[in-house]
N, C-alpha and C positions, 0 to 999 in steps of 0.2 A: 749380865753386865757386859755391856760391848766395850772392849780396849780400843777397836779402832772404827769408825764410818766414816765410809765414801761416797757423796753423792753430786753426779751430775761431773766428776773431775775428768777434765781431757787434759795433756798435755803435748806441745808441738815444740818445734826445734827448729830455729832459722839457721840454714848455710848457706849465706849471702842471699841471695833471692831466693831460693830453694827450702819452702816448707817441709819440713817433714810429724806429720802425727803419729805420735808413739801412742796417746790413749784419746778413747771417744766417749764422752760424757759413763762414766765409770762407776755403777752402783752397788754398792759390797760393804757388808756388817760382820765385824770378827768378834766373835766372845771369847770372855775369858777362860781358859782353858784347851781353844781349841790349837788343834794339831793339823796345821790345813801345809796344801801344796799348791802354789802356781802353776800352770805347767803350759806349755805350748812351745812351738817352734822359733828360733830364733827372728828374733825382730818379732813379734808378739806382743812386747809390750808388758811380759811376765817384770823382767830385772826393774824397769820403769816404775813400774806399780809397787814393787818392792820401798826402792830410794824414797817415793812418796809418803807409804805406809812409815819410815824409818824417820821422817823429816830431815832427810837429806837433799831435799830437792822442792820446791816450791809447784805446785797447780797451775797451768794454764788460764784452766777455768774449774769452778766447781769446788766445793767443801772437803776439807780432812776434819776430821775431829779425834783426838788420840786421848784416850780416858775421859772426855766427856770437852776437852779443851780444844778449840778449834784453833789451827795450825797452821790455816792457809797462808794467813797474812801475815805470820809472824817475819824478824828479822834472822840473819844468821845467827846471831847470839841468842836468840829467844830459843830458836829451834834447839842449838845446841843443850842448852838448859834440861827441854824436854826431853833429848835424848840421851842423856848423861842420868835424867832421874829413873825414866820407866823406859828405856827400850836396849836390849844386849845384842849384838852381833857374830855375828859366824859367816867367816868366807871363807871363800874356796882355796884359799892361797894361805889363809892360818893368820897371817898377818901379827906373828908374834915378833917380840923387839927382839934381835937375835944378838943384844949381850946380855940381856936379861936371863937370871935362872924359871923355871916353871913359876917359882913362889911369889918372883918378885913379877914375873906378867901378870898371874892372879890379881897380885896385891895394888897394880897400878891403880887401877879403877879408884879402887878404897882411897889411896893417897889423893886422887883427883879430888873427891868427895870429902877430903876431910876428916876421914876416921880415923877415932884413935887406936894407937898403935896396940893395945892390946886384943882388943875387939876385932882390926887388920887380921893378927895372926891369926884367930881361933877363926876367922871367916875362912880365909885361905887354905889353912890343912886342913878343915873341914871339906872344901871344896873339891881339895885333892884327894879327900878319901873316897869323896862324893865318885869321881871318874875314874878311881882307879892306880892312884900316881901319888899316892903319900912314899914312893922311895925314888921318886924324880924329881924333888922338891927343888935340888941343886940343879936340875940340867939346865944347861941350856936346848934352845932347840938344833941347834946343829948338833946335838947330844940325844935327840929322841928323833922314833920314827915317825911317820906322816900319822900313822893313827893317833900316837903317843900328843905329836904337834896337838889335831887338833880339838881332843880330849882337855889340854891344859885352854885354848880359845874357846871351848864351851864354857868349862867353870870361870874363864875370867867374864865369859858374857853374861852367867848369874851370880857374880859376885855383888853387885849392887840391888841384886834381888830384885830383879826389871817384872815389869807386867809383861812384856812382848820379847823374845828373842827372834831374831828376823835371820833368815842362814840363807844366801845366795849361793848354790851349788856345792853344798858342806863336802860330798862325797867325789865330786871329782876330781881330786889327785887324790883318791886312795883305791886300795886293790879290792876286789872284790869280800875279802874276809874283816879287812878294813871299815872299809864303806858300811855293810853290814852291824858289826860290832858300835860302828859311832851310831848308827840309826835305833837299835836296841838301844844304846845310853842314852839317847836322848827322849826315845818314846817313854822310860822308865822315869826321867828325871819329870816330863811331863803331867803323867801320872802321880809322884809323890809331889810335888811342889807346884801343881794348879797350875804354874807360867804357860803362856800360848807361844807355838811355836808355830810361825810360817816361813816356808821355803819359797825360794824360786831356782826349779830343778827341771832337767832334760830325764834326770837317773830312776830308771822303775823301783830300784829299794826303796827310792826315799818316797814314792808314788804309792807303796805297799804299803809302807807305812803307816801314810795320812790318813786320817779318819776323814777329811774333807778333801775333795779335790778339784780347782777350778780350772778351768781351760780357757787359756788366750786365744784369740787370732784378730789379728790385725788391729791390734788397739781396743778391742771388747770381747766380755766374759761372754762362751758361749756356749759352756757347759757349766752346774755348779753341781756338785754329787755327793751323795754322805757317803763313803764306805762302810 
């Protein structure tokens, strides 16, 4: 089952007269389950193809299709919908509400979503048992470390039990033992719960990783590899 197909997708950037191509007719099938990585040099085109795959950003030219539902043309609100049902997020910056506790970042999503409040909970410290942090339930994140951080932005990106979780440079702000550790939870979380995880990474752990690994340059895939 593919979660996401791309074909034919380029995208370009007007600065006043000044074209710029981030991607070139773009051809790429993701299934369900895989564990894949982006990977190439800055301005490549990796982050690009990312926002795309996330429907955070709209095609130039060329087809998305995300769980069989084609994306290109939708509106901001349509897209949003899609990405609220089946797609979770991880960035590099953790991107958690910093007066919120762990529980209640977890629980945002659910509240978005409309569930009820009992169902909320039992998701939630589940989630947190999930990563490790059923006694961080109260912190905030100026109360955990970078790893601590973004262990609770994993579980809140499967809190709504997404097909796709999409992690733009999970591991760069964290230490080596860090970085590490979040790559093991998530290769594991992988394996038990089917969700596909794809990155866009500079960082060889997160490159060790991946069972698949594709290579940008200059706006097209020019390597695609199984590990």
């Amino acid at each position: 089952m593919l979660v996401a197909s791309l074909s034919g997708v380029s995208r370009s950037f007007l600065n006043g007269k000044i074209e710029t191509v981030a991607l070139r007719g773009i051809d790429l099938d993701i299934s369900k389950g895989e564990f894949t990585a982006l990977v190439g040099p800055s301005g490549s085109g990796k982050t690009t193809l990312l926002q795309l795959i996330g429907c955070l950003d709209l095609p130039s030219g060329g087809k998305i299709h995300i769980n069989g539902q084609d994306v290109s043309g939708m509106n901001r609100n349509e897209r949003a919908d899609v990405r609220r049902k089946t797609i979770g997020y991880v960035f590099q910056f953790f991107a958690l509400i910093p007066t919120l506790s762990a529980y209640e970042n977890i629980e945002m999503p659910l509240l978005l979503n409309g569930v009820a409040a009992t169902e909320r909970h039992d998701r939630v410290m589940k989630l947190l048992d999930s990563v490790g942090l059923s006694h961080r339930e109260k912190n905030r994140p100026d109360q955990m470390s970078g790893g601590e951080q973004q262990r609770v932005a994993i579980a809140r990106a499967l809190a709504t039990n997404p097909s796709m979780i999409l992690a733009d440079e999970p591991t760069a702000n964290l230490d080596s033992k860090n970085g590490e550790a979040i790559m093991e939870l998530m290769a594991n979380l992988n394996k038990e719960t089917g969700v596909t995880f794809v990155f866009a990474t500079h960082d060889q752990r997160v490159i060790k990783y991946s069972k698949r690994v594709i290579t940008l340059q200059d706006g097209l895939i020019v390597s695609d590899n199984i590990q």
